[in-house]
N, C-alpha and C positions, 0 to 999 in steps of 0.2 A: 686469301689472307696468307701473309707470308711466315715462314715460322716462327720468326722475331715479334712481328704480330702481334700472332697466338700465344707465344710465350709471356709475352707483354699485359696481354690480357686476362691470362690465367692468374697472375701475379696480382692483376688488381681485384681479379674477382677473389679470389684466398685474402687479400686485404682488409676487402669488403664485409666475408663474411668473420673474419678473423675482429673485428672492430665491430660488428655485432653482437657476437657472443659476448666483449668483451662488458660493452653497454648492456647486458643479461646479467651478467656478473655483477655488476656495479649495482646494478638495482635490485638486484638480492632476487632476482629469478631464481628458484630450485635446479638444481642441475639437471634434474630428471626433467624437466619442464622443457630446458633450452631448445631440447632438440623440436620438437615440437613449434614452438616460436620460429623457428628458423623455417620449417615446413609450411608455415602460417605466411611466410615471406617468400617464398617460393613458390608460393599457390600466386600470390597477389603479382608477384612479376610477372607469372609466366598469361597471367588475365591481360597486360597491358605488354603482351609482346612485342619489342622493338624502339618500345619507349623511354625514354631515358628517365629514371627515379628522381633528378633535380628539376625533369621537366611536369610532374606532375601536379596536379590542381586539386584543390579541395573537392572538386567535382569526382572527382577520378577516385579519391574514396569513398564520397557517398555515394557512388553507384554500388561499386563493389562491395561499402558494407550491405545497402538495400538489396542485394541479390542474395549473397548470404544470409540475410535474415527471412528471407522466404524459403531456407531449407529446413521445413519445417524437423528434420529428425536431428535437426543441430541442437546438444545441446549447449542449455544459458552456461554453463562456466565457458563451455569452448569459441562459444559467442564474443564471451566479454577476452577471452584469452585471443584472440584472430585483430580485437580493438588494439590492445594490449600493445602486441605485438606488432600492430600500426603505429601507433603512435611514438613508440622507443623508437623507430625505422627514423622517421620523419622530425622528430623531436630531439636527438641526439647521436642519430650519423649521418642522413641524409641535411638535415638542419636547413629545411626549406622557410622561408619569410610568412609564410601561412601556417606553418605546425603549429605555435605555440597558442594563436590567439582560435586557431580550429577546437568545435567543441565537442572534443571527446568525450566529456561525461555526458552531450545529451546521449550518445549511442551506451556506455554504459546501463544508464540510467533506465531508458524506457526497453533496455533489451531482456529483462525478469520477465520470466512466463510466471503466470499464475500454479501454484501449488493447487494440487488435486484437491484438497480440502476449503480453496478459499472460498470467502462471499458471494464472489459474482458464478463463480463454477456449481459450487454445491446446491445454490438457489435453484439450479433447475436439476438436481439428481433425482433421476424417477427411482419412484416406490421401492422398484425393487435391487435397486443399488442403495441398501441399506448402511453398512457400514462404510462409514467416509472411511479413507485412509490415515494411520496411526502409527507414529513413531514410537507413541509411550506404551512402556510394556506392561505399567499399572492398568491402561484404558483397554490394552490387548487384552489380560488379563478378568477385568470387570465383564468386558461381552461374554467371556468364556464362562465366567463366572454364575452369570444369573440367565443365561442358556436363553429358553423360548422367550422370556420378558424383556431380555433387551430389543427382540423385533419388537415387540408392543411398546418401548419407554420410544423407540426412534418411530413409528406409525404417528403413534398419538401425539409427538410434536411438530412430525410435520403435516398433520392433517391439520393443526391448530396453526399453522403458518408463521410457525416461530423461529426465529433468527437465527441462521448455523448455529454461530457463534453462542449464542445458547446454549444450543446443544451440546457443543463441544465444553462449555463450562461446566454444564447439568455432568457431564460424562464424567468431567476432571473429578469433581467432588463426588460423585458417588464410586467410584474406584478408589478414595483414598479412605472415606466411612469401609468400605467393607474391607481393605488394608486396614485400617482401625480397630476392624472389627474381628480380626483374624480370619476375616472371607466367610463371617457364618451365615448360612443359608438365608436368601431374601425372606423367605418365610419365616423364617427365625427371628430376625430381628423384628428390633419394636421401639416403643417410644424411650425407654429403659437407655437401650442403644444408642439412639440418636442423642440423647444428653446426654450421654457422656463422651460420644463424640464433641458436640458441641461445648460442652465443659470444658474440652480437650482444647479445643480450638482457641478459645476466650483465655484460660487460666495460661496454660503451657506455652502455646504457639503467640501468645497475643496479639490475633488479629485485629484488624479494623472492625468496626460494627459491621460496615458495608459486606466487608468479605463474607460474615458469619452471615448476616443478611444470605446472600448469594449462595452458601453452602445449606441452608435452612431451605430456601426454595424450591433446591436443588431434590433435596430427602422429599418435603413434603410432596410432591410435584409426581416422584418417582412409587412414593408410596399410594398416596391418594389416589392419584391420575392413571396411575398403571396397574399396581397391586390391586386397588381397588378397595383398601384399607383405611379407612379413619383414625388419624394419627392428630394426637392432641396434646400439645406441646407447654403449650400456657409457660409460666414461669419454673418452670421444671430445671432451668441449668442457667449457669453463669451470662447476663448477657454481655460482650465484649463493650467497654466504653465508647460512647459517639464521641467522633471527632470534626471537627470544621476547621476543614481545608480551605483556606482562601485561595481562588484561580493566579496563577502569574499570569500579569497584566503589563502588554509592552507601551511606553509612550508610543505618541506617534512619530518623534523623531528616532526613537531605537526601530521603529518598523521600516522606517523609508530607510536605517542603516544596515537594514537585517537585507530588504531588498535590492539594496546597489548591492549584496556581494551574493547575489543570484543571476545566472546568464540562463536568458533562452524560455524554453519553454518550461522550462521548473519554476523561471522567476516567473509566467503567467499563472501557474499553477498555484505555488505559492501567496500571487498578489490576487488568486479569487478570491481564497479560502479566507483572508482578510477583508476583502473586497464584498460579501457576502452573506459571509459569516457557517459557511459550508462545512461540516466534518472529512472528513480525509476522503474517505471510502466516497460520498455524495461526490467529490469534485472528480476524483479521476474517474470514476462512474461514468459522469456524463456522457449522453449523444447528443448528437446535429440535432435532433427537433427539440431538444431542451431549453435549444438558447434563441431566444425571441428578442431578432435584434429592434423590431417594431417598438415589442412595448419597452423595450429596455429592460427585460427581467430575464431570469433562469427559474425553468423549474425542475425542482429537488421534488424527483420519482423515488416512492419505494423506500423513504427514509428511515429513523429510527421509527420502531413502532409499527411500521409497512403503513407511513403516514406522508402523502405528498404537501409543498407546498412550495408557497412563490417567492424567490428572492431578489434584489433588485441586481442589474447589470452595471457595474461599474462605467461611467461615460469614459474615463481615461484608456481604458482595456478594449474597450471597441474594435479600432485597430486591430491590435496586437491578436485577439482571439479571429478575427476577421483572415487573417493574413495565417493563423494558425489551423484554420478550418482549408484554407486554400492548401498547403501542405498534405492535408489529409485526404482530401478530396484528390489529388494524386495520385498520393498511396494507394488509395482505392481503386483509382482507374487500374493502377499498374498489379493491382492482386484480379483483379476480375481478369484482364489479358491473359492472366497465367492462370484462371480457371477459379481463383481464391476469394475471397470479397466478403468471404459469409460470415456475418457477426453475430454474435448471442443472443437467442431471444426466449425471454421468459417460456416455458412448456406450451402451458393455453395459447399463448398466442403465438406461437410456431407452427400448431397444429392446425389454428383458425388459419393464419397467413401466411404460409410456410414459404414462396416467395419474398415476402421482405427480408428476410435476413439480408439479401441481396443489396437492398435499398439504401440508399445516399444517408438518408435522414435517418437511418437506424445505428450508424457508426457511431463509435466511441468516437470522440471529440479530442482526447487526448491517447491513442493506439501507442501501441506497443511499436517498437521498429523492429519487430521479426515477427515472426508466424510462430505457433507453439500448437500441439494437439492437444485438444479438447479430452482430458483421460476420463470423463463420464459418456461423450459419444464417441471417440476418435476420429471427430471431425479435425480439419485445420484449418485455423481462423488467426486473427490479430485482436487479441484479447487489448485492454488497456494498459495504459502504464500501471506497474505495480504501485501499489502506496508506499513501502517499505524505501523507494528509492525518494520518494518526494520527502517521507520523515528525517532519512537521512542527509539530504542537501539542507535542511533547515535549520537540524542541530548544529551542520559544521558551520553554516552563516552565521548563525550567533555567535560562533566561535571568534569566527574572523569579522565581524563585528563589533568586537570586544563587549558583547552583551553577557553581564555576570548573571543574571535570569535564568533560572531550567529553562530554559525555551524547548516545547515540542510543537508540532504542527498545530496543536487545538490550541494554541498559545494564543494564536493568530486568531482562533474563532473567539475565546475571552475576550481578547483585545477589541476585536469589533462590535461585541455587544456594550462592552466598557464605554470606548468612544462613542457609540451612541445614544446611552444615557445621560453621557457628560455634554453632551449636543442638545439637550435637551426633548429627546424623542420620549412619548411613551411609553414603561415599563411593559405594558400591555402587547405591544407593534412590536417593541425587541423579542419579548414571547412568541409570539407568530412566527418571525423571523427564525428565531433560533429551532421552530418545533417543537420546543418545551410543552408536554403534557400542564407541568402543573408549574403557575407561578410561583412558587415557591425556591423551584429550582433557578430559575432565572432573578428571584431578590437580591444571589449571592453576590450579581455584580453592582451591585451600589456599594458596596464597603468601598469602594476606591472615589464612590466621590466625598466621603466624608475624609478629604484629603487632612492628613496630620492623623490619624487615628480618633475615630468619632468625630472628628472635626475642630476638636480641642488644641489650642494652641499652646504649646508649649511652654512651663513659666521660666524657662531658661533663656525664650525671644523678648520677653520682656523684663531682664536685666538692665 
């Protein structure tokens, strides 16, 4: 190369990255960040040596991001910051005919590792990984607090096989009763205590029933069950007013509008949980032996309650999850080459079959696209997509669907009990469906067929 050349090319490359930075700037990248971003594009050139950046293909990222995501000590912000940093490359310097319509949020989206503390993780934490991990310094403080009994409040719920998430609530309110209580000694306190906690709650705080509900259970539960105290509460304190909430209920044409402004596999995700009537956690949940494309059903393991049961398979979806299982089942091939493959399995039946983790039919249905370490065994696995990212694609749909509606993810599970009353289905079969313990809770969706409010027409339509 001649030195005019070199010169030549030094010049375009200072250009290049000079109109990089610049597009960092513009997009409100933090200064301290840029450099990094730039490293991030530097890593990615120097992978496709020789190759020229306008000659690149959508393929040429999704390898590179799939490699990347199997470094399992990579972490999620640096994950999504490496996307990032693709995307501005290709999307406003390189400005190739494929950036803008390529989907960047799917690799956003499903690249969330699981928090130490969630559902699917802490389901299997043995015995003796007793405290989950904790931000709050109330909940810090509450173990600290009542010393040997907090291993007996976390034993005796999970020998009774109660839902983290329990847990974690039973935790929240009893750290804030003994902040109430000025921290006095478990044995200390008594029923005295606990109403006026609760008085506290009702009068002052004006919680919902439900909450005070929740925080009632929480004492009784921690007192009776663990203390080993009989605690008798009767009408002893204010109790907070019931309220009835009516569900937001989307037509069917604001759903098919909510779903065109969904791409990819979030809009399969999203069109289950409609499609089925699934809670959040149940669908991204899913594995391969769940979905029975025979009978045309799904079934929901492990549900609310630790209650299974059978939902129907969407016929339009067929396809789409068909063609979404083939993705996966790649993924799979290409974690097992590299040694990886191994997916979560409930304790019991890890111990009984400790091989299938391995196994085709035990994978999540909808994975994670990177590798994260398991921080209860420090295994690395490909957990599923987070919920958090499917919650948040729905809200913004609504958005940009001009739906005025709170719409959250369970909008969708309303929605399709709604529409199946209104279809004329059984009150009874939409209860099944839904899981619902008690019919009660599944009446709420008839308010929507007594369309006009009670079904009363208006004497303003007949002027």
């Amino acid at each position: 190369m001649s030195r005019t050349e070199g010169g030549t090319r030094s010049r375009a490359v200072q250009q290049f990255w000079h109109n990089y930075l610049s597009v960092l700037e513009k997009s409100s990248i933090p200064a301290r960040s840029r450099p990094w971003y730039r490293k991030h594009i530097e890593a990615y050139i120097d992978a496709h040596d020789g190759l020229r950046l306008a000659a690149h293909t959508p393929d040429h990222v999704d390898d590179y991001l799939a490699a990347k995501g199997r470094t399992a000590t990579l972490q999620e912000w640096q994950f999504r910051q490496i996307v990032e940093a693709l995307r501005l490359l290709f999307t406003r310097v390189v400005i190739t005919e494929w950036a803008d319509a390529y989907d960047w949020a799917r690799w956003r989206a499903f690249a969330r590792t699981l928090e130490p503390d969630h559902d699917t993780l802490a389901g299997g934490v043995p015995g003796a990984m007793l405290a989950l991990p904790t931000r709050n310094r109330l909940v810090a403080r509450f173990r600290e607090h009542v010393g040997d009994s907090y291993r007996d409040f976390v034993t005796t719920i999970r020998v009774r096989h109660m839902a983290n998430r329990t847990e974690q609530t039973y935790e929240h309110w009893l750290a804030r009763f003994f902040a109430f209580s000025s921290w006095c000694p478990a044995d200390a306190a008594g029923e005295k205590e606990i109403a006026a906690y609760l008085e506290h709650l009702a009068v002052e705080r004006r919680v919902a029933a439900a909450t005070q509900r929740v925080a009632v259970n929480a004492l009784v539960f921690f007192f009776r069950e663990v203390l080993g105290r009989e605690i008798t509460l009767d009408d002893g304190y204010t109790h907070a007013p019931p309220r009835r909430r009516l569900p937001t209920v989307l037509t069917q044409d604001e759903v098919r509008r909510l779903l065109a402004c969904i791409d990819g596999r979030m809009r399969l995700l999203a069109a289950l949980m409609y499609g089925t009537g699934m809670r959040v956690m149940e669908c991204v949940r899913l594995r391969v032996h769940d979905i029975d494309f025979g009978f045309s059903q799904i079934t929901v393991r492990n549900g609310k309650g630790g209650k299974d049961r059978v939902v129907p398979l969407p016929t339009r979806l067929v396809d789409d999850l068909r063609a979404q299982l083939v993705e996966t089942r790649r993924l799979h091939g290409d974690d097992l080459a590299l040694g990886y493959g191994e997916a979560l399995l409930p304790p019991a039946l890890l111990r009984k079959y400790g091989s299938a983790a391995r196994g085709w039919r035990w994978q999540y249905a909808f994975p994670s696209l990177r590798l994260s370490v398991d921080p209860a065994s420090g295994a690395t696995r490909r957990h599923h997509v987070h919920q958090t990212s499917l919650q948040k694609v729905i809200r913004q749909a609504a958005l940009d669907a001009g739906i005025d509606k709170r719409v959250t993810s369970h909008t969708l599970r309303h929605s399709f009990a709604t529409h199946l009353l209104q279809s004329g289905r059984d009150i009874r079969v939409v209860q099944e469906l839904l899981g619902h313990a008690d019919l009660s809770t599944t009446m709420i969706y008839t308010h929507v067929l007594q369309k006009g409010g009670l079904g009363v027409q208006s004497p303003f339509d007949l002027l």
